[in-house]
C-alpha positions in Angstrom: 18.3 -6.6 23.4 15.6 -9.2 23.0 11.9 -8.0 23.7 9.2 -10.7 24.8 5.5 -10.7 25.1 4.2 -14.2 26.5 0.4 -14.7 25.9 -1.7 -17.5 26.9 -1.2 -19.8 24.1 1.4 -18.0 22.4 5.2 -16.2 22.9 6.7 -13.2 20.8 10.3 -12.1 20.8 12.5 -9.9 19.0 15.9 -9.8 18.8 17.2 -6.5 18.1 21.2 -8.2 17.6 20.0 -10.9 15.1 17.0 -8.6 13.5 14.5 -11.3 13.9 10.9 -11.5 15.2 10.1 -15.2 16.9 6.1 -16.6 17.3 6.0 -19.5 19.0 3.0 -21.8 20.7 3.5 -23.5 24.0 4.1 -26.8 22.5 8.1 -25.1 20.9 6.5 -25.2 17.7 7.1 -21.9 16.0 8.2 -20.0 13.5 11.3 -17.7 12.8 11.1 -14.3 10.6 14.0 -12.3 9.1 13.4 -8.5 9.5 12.1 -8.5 6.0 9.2 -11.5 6.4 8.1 -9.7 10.1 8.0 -6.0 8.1 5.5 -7.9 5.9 3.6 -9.9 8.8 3.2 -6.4 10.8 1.8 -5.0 7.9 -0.6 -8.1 7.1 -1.7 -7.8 10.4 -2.1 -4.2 10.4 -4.5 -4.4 7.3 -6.2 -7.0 8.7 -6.9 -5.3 11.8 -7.8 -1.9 9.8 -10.0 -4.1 7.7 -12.0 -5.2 10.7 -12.4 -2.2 12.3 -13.3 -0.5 8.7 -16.2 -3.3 8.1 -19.0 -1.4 10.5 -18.5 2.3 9.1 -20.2 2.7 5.9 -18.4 5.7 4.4 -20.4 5.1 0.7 -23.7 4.9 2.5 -23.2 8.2 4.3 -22.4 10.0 0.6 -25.4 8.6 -1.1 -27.7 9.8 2.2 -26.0 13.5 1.9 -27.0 13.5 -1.6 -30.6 11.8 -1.2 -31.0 15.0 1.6 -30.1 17.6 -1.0 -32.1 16.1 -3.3 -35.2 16.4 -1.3 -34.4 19.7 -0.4 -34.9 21.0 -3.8 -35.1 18.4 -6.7 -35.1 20.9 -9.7 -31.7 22.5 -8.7 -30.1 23.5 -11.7 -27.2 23.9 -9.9 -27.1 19.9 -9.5 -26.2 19.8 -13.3 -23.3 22.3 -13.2 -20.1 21.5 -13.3 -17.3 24.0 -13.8 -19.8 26.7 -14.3 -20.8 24.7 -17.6 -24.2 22.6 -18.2 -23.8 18.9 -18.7 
């Protein structure tokens, strides 16, 4: 069973027989992956997308603010220092 997906400047197809993934341009130029090389080009382009989407959120930023807030809430908290119920 061959699956296809034809784009505007581009065609996908995988052939589930033969266990390769085909990308191709409109011209015929294209290029030919073995079910090992598309594993690894799914998850490159995975990452990549993941990457993208990651680069907004801020998740260090948002740990640092929690910890400036409790630190304004009461500066001389002992409690800050303890770790383990022993004083660093």
């Amino acid at each position: 069973m061959k699956i296809n997906k034809n784009l505007k400047f581009a065609d996908f197809s995988y052939d589930e027989e033969s266990k390769t993934f085909t990308v191709s341009d409109k011209n015929g130029n294209g290029v030919e992956l073995n079910k090992v090389y598309a594993f690894s080009f799914m998850r490159f382009i995975v990452r990549m997308a993941q990457r993208n989407w990651l680069r907004n959120k801020k998740i260090v930023d948002k740990a640092s603010y929690v910890m400036e807030e409790l630190e304004k809430e009461d500066p001389e908290n002992k409690n800050q220092m303890l770790m383990f119920d022993k004083e660093i």
